[in-house]
N, C-alpha and C positions, 0 to 999 in steps of 0.2 A: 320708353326707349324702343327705336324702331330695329328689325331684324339684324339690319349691316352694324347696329351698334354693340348691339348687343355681343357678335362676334367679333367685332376687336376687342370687345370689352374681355370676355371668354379669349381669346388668345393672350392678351398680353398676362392670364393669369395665368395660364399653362404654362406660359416662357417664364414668369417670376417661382411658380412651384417646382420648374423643373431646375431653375436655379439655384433654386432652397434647396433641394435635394443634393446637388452637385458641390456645392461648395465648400461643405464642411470636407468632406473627402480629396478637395481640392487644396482647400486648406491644412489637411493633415499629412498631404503627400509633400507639400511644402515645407512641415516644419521636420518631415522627416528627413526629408532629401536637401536640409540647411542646417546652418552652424546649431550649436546649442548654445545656451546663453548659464553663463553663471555669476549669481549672484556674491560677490566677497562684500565681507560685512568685516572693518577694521576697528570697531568700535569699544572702547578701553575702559573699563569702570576700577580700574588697579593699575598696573604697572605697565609703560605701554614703551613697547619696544621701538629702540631706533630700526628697526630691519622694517617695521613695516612700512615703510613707501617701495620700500625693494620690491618688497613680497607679493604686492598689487602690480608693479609693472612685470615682473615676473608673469606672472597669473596671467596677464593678459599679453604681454608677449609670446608665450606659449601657446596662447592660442591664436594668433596674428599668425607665428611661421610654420604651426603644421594646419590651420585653417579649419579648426574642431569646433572652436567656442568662443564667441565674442564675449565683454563682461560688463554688469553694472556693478557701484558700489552701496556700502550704507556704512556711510563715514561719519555720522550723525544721529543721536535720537532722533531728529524729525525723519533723517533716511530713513531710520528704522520705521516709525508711526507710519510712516505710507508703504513702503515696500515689502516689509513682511508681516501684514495682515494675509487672511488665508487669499482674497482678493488678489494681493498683489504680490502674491508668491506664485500666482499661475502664470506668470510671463517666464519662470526659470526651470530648469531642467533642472541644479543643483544648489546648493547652500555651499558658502567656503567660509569661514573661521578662519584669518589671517592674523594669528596671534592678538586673538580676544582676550581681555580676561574680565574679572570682575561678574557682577549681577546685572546682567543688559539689560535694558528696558523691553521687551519682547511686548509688544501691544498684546497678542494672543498665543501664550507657549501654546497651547491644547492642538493649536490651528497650525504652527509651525512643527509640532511633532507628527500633528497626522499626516502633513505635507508629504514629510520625509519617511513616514509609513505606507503611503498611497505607492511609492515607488520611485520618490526621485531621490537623487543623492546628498551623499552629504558629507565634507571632508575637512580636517581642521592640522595643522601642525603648531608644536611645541605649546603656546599657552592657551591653544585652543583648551587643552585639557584644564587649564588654571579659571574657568570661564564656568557661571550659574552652579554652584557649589551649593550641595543638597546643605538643608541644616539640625541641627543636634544630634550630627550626627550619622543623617539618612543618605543615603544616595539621592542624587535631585534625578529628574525627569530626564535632564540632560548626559548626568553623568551613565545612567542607564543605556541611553544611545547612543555614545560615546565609548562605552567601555571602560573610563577606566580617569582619575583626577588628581592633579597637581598634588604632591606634596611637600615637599621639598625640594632645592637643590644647591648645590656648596659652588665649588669655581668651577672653570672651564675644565674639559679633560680631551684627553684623548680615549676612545673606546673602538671595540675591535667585536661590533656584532655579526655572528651568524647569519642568513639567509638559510631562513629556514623554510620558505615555499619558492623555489626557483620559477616557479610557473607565473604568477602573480606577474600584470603589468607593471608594477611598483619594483620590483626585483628584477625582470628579466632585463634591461640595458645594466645591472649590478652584476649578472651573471654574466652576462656577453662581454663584460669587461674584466673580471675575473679571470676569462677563458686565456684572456694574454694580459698577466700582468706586467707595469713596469720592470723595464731591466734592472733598472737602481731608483728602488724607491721613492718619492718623496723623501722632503729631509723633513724633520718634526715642524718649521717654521714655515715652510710651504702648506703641510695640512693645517697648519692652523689658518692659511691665508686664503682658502678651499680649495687644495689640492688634494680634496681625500683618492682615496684606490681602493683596489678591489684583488683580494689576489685567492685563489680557487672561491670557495661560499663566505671569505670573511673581509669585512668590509670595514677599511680604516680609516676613522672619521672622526673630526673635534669638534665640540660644540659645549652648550651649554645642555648636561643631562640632567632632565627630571629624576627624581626618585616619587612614584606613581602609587596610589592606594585607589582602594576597590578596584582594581585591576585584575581578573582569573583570566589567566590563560585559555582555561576551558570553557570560557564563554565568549571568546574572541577566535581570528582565524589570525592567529601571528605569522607576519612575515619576515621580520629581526629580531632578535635575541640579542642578550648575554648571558652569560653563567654566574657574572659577580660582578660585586658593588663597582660602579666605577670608581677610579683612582684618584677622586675632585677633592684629598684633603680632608675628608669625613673621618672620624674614627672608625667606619667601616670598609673600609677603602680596601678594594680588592677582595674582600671576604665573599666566601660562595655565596652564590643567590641568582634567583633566574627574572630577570627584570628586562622589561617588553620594551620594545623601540619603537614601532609600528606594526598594525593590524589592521585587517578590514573586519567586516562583520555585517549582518542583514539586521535590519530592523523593519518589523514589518515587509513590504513587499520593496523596502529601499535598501542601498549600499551606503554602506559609511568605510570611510579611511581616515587612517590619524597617523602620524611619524612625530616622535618626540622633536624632531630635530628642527632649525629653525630662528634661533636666536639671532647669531653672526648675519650680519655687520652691527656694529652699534649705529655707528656713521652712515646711514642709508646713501650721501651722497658721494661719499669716495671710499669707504669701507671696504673691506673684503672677508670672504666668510663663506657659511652656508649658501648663501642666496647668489652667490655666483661661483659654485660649484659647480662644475657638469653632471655630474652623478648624482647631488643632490637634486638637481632642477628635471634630471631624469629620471627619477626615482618620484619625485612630485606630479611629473608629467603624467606618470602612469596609474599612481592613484588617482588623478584625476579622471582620465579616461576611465578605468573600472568604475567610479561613480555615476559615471556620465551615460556607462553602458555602450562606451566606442568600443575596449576592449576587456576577455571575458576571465575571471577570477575568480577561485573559491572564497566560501565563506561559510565552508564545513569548518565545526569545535573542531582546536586545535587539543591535544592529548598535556596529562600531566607533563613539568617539566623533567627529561630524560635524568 
């Protein structure tokens, strides 16, 4: 190789190491300064809710008009065999659980837990909870990260919980709307049609409520309450008791959110219900963002119930 070759040959490596060098940092200012992408995963091995097709346009209309987060799905075992391998869980910022239940096929829990331990998020509503149930007895791997699993529940109710962290993205459009409640209520067949309200920290809302085990307060960051059993026809119906609605909580170096709430519409195509609530979908909105780390939330232990 003669001298002149030699030096192009020597410059175009300079120009490709100094591209090597530059790119990743080109690449990371990109994905910081662009949408975040989250995965919902609708996949049913139990009981599989009319509300989910809502719940995914939802999901991703919410991120279409405040421009946060585009989304893919895993509507399928095979979605699932490709998509959340550790592999191809590195394209998402977050995990969603859109009224899962059952024993999903998870190709690699170990890989999908430490995902969600590394730091990215994770968020499920109502039968997210009814989803990979420990056995004989145990807490599963999930219900651990979760906080807290299905166990029951009777009819619809009405229920009238607390906000109990006003600061929480999940709460603060609940508070802001508390601050001026309706002059004349809803009437009861309005909130059941998803016209809940909010009036000072208490928030009135129908749906279909869990009754939840392995669930402590003091290992979650609760942001709803109640004080007692809801009124779903149960023979404990109204009886004291402090039964959680939604919570966030760290697992590892990530955030998880969960709201019991979530069933309504049955009808995903003319329905009406939770999923076309305003306060529910802003209430959803904002767990999502705290997962996603748009905006910022405790996930200090919440104390014995008062």
């Amino acid at each position: 190789m003669n001298i002149r070759s030699l030096g192009v040959t020597c410059g175009i490596a300079a120009v490709l190491a100094t591209a090597a060098l530059l790119l990743p940092q080109s690449a990371q200012a990109a994905h910081q300064g662009g949408k975040k992408m989250i995965l919902v995963v609708s996949v049913t091995k139990g009981f599989r809710h009319g509300s989910i097709a809502i719940a995914e346009r939802t999901i991703e209309e919410i991120g279409k008009t405040t421009g946060e987060w585009d989304v893919d799905y895993v509507r399928t075992d095979e979605d699932m065999a490709t998509k959340m391998t550790a592999n191809g869980l590195k394209k998402y910022d977050a995990v969603v659980f859109a009224n899962t239940t059952g024993d999903l096929p998870l190709p690699d829990p170990k890989a999908f837990y430490d995902y969600i331990k590394a730091g990215h998020g994770f968020a499920a509503m109502h039968s997210g909870s009814d989803t990979l149930h420990g056995k004989d007895g145990k807490v599963s791997d999930y219900g651990e990260m979760l906080g807290g699993e299905f166990e029951v529940h009777h009819q619809r109710t009405t229920i009238m919980p607390t906000i109990e962290d006003p600061n929480n993205p999940a709460t603060r459009p609940l508070i802001a709307a508390g601050k001026n409640p309706p002059s004349t209520p809803p009437t009861q067949e309005e909130i059941q049609k998803g016209h809940s309200f909010v009036s000072g920290k208490v928030w009135t809302v129908y749906d279909e409520i869990y009754i939840l085990k392995n669930n402590d307060r003091t290992k979650v960051h609760v942001l709803l309450s109640t004080d007692k059993y809801p009124n779903d026809g149960s023979a404990l119906a109204n009886q004291p008791g402090s039964h959680l609605v939604s919570w966030t909580k760290a697992y590892g170096k990530g955030l998880v959110f969960y709201t019991i709430l979530g069933h309504t519409p049955d009808d995903s195509a003319n329905g009406v219900g939770m999923w076309t609530d305003p306060l529910f979908k802003a209430h959803l909105q904002g767990g999502l963002e705290f997962v996603l780390g748009l905006k910022k939330g405790s996930t200090k232990l919440s104390g014995p119930a008062p």
